[in-house]
N, C-alpha and C positions, 0 to 999 in steps of 0.2 A: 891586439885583443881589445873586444868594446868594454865598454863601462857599460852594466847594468843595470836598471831600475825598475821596480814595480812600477805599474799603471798608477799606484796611488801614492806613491812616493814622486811622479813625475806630477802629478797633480799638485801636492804640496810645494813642491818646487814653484811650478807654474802660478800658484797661488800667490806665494810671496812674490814673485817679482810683479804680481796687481798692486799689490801692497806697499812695495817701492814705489812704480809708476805712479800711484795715488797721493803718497807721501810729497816727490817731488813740488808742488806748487806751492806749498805753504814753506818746504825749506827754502826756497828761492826768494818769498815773499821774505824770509827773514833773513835772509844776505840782504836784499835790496834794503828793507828796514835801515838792518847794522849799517851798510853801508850809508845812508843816508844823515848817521849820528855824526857823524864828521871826519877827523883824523884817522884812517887805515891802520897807522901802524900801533896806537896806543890802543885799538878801539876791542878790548875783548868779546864783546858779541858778537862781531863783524867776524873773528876769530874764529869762534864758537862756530856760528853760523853754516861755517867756510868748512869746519870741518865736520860738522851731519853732513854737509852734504857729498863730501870726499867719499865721507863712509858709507853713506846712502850710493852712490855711485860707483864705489868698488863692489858691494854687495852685489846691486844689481848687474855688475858686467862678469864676476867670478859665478853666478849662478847661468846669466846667460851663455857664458863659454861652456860652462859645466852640460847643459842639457843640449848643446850642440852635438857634443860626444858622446848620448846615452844612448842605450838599445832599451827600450823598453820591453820585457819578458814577462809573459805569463807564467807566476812561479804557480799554478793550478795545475801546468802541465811539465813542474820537475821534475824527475824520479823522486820517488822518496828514502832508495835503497841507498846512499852515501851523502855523506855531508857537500851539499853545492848550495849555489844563493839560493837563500830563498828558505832554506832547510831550518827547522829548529831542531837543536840539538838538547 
């Protein structure tokens, strides 16, 4: 069974991960920073840094898996006679 999404819910989607993409140079700009303050293992920014970017990069790889597997549906042409995506209740 697909996973479904509106046109404009795949839009939002789509969006944010520009928004990731965009993000990326300045997180990396500040790992190399951190990293350049010296000692790795005491070095809390370097830390910090290390982890926007994890989270910045899990984000973007759970949204990109995610719209791998979406059907994109026009809920304009749902039924409107039972509750199905798309349906306000």
């Amino acid at each position: 069974m697909a996973n479904y999404i509106t046109k404009e819910g795949m839009q939002r989607l789509r969006m944010r991960m520009n928004e990731l993409i965009a993000e990326r140079p300045a997180i990396i700009k500040q790992v190399v920073t951190a990293r350049e303050m010296g000692d790795l293992s005491e070095n809390a920014e370097y830390h910090a840094a290390r982890e926007r970017q994890r989270h910045l990069e899990n984000e973007y790889n759970r949204i990109k898996n995610r719209l791998d597997k979406l059907q994109v549906i026009d809920a304009a042409n749902i039924p409107k006679d039972a509750v199905r995506f798309g349906a306000k209740v």
